[in-house]
N, C-alpha and C positions, 0 to 999 in steps of 0.2 A: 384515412379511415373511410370506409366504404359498408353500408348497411346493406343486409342480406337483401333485405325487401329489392333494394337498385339492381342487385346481381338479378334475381330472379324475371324482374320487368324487364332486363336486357335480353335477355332468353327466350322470352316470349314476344320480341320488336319484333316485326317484317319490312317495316315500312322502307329503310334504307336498300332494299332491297329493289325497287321496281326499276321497273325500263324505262321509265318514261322519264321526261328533261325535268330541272327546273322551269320555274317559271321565267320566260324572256329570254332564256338561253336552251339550242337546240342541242340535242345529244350530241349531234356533232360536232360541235363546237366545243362541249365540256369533253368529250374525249380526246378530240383534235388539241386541248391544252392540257389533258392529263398527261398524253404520251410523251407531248413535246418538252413538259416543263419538271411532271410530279414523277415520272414513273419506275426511277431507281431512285424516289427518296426514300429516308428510311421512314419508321413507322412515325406517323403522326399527323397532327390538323393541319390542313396546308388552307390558305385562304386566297380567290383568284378577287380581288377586289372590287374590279370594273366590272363583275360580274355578278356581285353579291352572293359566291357560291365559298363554300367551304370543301375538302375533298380530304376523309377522313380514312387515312391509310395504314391498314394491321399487314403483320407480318402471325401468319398462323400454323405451330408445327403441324404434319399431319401426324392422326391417333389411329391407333390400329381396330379401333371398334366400328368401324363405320364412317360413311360421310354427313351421316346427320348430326353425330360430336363435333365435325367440323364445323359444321355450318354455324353452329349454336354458339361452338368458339369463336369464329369470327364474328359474328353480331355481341355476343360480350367484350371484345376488344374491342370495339367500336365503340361500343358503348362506352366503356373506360373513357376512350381517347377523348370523344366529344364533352363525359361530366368533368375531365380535367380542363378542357380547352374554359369550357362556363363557368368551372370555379378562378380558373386566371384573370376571367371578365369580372367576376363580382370582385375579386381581389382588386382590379383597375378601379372599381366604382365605388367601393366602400368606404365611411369613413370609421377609424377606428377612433375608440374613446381613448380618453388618456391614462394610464396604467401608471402605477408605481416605476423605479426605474430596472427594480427588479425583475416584476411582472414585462414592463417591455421589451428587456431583455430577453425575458424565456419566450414570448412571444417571436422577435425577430429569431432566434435561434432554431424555434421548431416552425416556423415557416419555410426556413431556411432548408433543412433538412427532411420535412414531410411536409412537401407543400398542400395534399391534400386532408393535410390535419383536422381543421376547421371545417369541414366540408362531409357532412355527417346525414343529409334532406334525402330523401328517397325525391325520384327522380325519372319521373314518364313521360313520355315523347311518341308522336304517330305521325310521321314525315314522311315524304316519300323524295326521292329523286336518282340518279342513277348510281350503276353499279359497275364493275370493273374487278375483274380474277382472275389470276393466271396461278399456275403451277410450275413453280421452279426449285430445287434445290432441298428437295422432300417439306414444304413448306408449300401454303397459299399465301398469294400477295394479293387484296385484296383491297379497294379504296369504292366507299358510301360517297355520292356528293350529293350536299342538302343543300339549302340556301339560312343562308346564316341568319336572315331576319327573323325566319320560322325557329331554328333552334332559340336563338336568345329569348324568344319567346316565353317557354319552354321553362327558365331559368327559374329555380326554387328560390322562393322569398327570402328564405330561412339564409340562402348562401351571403344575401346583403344585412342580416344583422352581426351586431358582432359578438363572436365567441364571448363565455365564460373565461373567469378566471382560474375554474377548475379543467376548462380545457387545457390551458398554456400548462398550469401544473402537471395534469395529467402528459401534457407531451414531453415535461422535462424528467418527468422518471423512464419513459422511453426513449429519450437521448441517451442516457445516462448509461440506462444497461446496453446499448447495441455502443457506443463511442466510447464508455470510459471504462466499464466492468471489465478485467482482466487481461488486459492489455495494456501498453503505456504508448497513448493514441498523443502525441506531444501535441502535431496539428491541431488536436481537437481540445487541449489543454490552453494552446495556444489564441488559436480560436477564439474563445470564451471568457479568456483573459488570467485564467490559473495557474497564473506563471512560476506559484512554489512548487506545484507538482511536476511543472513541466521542468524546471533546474532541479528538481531531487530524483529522478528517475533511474531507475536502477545502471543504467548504465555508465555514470557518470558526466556526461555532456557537458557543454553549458546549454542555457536554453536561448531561444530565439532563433528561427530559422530566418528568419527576415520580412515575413509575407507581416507580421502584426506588431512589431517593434514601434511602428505611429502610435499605437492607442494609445489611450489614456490609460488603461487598466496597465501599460507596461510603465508607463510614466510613473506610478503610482507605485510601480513594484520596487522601481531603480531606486527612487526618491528611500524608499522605507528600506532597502537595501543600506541606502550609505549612513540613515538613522543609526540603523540597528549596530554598524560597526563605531558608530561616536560611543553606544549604548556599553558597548564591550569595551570599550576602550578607558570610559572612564566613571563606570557607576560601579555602586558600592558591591552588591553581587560580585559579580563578572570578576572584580579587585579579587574578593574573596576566594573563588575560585580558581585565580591562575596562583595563588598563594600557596593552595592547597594540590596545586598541581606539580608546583615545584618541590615542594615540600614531599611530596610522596616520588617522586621520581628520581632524587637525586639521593635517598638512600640506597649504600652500596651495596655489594654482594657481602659476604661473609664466610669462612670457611667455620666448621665445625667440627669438633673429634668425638665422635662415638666409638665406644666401648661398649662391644658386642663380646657375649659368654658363650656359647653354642653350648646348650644341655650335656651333649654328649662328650665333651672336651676335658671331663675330669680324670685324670689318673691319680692312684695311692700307691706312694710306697713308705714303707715301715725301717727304722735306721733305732740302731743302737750307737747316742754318742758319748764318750767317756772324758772327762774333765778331770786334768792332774797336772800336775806341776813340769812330768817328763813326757818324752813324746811316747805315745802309747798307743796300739793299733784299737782303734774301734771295730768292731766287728758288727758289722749290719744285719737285720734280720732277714730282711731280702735283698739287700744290696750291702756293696762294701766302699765305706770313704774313709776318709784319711780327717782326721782332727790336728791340727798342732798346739804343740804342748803349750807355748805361751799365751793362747787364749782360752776363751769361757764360751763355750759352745749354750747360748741361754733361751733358746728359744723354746716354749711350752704349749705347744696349742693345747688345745681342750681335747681331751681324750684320750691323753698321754698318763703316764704314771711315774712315779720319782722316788728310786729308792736309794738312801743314803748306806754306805757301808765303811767300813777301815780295814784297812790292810799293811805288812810290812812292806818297806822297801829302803834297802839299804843302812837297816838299824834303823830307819826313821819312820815312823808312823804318816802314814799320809790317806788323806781322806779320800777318797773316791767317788763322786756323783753318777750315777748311769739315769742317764734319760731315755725311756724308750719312746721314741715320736713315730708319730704318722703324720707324714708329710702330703697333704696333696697339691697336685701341680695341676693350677688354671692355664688353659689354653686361650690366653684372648685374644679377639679381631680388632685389629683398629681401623675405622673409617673414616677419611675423610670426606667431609661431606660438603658442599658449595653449596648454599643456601643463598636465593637471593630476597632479602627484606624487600625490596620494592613494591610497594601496592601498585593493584592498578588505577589509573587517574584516567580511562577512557569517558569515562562522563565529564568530565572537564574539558574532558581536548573536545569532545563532540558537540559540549554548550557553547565552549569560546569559539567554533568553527560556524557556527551559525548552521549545524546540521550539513556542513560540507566535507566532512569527513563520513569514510566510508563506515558503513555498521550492517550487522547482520544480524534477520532475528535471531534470540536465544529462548528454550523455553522457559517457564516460569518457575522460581525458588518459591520455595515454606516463605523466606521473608517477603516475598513481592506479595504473597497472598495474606499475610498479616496486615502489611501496609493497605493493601486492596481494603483489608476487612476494617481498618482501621479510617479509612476516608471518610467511609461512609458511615461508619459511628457515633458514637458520643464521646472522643476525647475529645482532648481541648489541640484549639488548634495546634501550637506549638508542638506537641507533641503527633501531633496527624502529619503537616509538613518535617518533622527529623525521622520517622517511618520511611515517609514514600519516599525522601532523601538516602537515606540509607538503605534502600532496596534497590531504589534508582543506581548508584554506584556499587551496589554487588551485581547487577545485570540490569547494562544499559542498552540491553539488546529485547527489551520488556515494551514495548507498543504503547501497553494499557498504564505502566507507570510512568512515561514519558506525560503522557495524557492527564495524566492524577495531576502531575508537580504543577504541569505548565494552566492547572484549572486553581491550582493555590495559590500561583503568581498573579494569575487571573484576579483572583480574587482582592489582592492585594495592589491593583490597579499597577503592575510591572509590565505593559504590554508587549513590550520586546522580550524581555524574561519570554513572557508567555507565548507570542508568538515563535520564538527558539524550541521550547518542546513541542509544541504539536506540528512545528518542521522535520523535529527527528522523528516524531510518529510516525507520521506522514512518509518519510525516508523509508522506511519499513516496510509500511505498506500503505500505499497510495490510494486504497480505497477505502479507505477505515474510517467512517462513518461520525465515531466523537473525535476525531484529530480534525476532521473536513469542517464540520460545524461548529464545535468551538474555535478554527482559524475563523471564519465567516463572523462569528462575535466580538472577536479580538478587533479584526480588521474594523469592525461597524463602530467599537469604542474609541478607535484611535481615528475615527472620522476619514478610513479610507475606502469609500463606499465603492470605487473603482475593480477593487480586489474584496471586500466583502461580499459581493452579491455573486462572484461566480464560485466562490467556496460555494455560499449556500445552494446556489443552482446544483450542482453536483453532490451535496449532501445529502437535497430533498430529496434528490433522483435517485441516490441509493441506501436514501435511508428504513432500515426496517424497526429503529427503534422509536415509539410513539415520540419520544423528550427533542430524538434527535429531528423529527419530521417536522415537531410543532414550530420550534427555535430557529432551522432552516426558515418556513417558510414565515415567519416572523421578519427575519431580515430579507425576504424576498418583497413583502409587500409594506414596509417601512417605505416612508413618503420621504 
């Protein structure tokens, strides 16, 4: 961080500009050790020791407006060069206070990454001593030499106190979005010691590249790794759950017959059949069949008519039934059909997997938003945790209900339970702000403050929600 006021003071210096030596040492001499020793370094403070001289070396593109842009840019690079060189001096001199382990962590981290974090003092200076420019490669190479007693001089009070707490904070929401926000920066996962993010990352991996595998924060990860599979292996949940995993997977397929009518598939036709003792032609009224004599043609749908009559045959009186029917003919389809009962049991395979099974987001159902609505209301508990359960296993591809179940278990002090959903959150999406914070919580309850504080660091840093910013920086500055 750099304040406008220093930029402005830089622009208005001349002094590194004169012809004339240090003190005790002739021009000669300072250029006779610039050529021989500085003069294809690249940009920066160089120090001749026995000399008490410093020789402070920009590289400056040229700007098409003019040479006096240039000039103004090179005494601004200058200027840069020399407040970083005296903020690395106050850094050597400083003594810092003792911080939380959280705080000194975000502290070491944004050191690390912006050294000139801390270093905020506007910053005037009026030296003289010599100067050195050449033109090469559409570029000025250009080197100020002052005498270092006179700059340290120079040196802003402010740079020997030590920062805020609100500094280090403030520089861990600026890691956060340039190292973690949408990217899967592993080194920097790694780094930091966030080693769930770093084994869940979309690509499937394992994690540890090998540079951070000593720390403690990994020691701490392994250790809560082999817990977590005792946790699955023999507590009452977990039982429950591969119960209901078998149970739902090992029903079979089934075949099924449907009996389909299609509207259109009716035909009528109309038949006249005659009942008697001898064989005797029926005569159809649209169509012609055949009846034989030794049976009783008895069928009567509804809308037929039945008239009884007598007639002779053969001297003997014999009764004769005429049925006139309308017959109609269904055309049915039959289907079979392969139905398979199997539920899906992916929320189990993905809690027993310790979030090592692969998952993709899904969008959100009416149930998951019931369940949502239902968290944060006035049932009773039991019935809050069989919602978000039952939401959770109709789409376990829900971020925000991962997050619901594993803040119930929470709540119910299951810390493995709980630290397994906000793994699969997390799995999802890696920057998701209540999976980041409540792991940071999780981890602080079960006394692994190795892996909680860099949850939190990474939470604070991308937290936009007030609950989640408070809670983060809560375990950041816990003693």
């Amino acid at each position: 961080m750099t304040s406008n006021v220093v930029i402005a003071v830089a622009v208005a210096v001349t002094a590194v500009c004169a012809a004339s030596g240090a003190d005790g040492v002739s021009s000669a001499s300072a250029a006779a050790y610039y050529q021989l020793h500085l003069k294809d370094k690249p940009q920066g403070v160089y120090e001749w020791p026995e000399a008490g001289l410093l020789f402070v070396q920009v590289h400056v593109p040229y700007v098409s407006d003019g040479s006096e842009n240039l000039d103004a840019n090179t005494l601004l690079a200058e200027h840069r060069e020399l407040y970083a060189w005296l903020a690395a001096r106050a850094g050597e001199r400083k003594d810092d206070p003792e911080l939380s382990k959280g705080l000194a962590l975000a502290r070491r981290l944004v050191r690390a990454n912006y050294p000139m974090w801390e270093y905020t003092a506007d910053w005037e200076y009026d030296l003289t001593g010599q100067a050195f420019s050449r033109e090469e490669n559409g570029k000025r190479v250009a080197c100020a030499v002052c005498e270092k007693k006179a700059v340290e001089a120079t040196m802003p009070k402010a740079f020997l106190e030590p920062a805020s707490d609100e500094v280090w904070l403030a520089g861990v929401r600026e890691l956060a979005g340039d190292c973690y926000v949408g990217r899967s920066n592993v080194q920097f996962m790694e780094q930091i010691g966030l080693w769930d993010c770093a084994a869940l990352r979309g690509d499937g991996a394992s994690p540890a590249t090998g540079a951070f595998t000593g720390t403690p924060a990994y020691k701490e990860y392994v250790d809560v790794a082999k817990e977590t599979m005792d946790y699955l292996a023999s507590s009452g949940f977990p039982e429950e759950l591969r119960k209901a995993r078998k149970s739902l997977e090992n029903i079979h397929q089934r075949i099924d017959v449907e009996y389909v009518v299609p509207p259109e598939s009716m035909e009528t036709n109309t038949f006249l059949h005659v009942s008697t003792n001898h064989a005797v032609a029926a005569n159809a009224v649209t169509n012609k069949t055949s009846v034989p004599c030794s049976g009783i043609v008895s069928v009567m749908p509804a809308g037929g008519s039945l008239v009884e009559r007598s007639v002779r045959c053969d001297e003997s009186i014999v009764t004769t039934v005429e049925t006139c029917m309308v017959v109609r003919t269904r055309k049915v389809l039959v289907q079979r059909i392969v139905r398979d009962y199997r539920a899906s049991a992916k929320f189990e395979r993905l809690f027993l997997s310790d979030a090592k099974e692969d998952n993709v987001v899904a969008a959100r159902t009416e149930r998951g938003n019931v369940a949502e609505q239902a968290f944060y209301g006035a049932c009773a508990q039991g019935e809050r945790e069989r919602l978000v359960l039952e939401a959770l296993r109709e789409n376990p591809g829900d971020k925000v209900l991962w997050n619901l179940y594993g803040r119930l278990l929470l709540g119910k002090k299951d810390w493995y339970g709980a630290r397994i959903c906000f793994r699969n959150a997390l799995r999802l999406d890696h920057g998701y702000q209540f999976a980041l914070t409540n792991l940071a919580l999780t981890y602080q309850s079960m006394g692994r403050r190795e892996l909680a504080i860099p949850a939190a660091i990474v939470a604070y840093g991308l937290a936009t929600d007030g609950w989640c910013k408070s809670q983060a920086e809560g375990v950041l500055r816990s003693k």
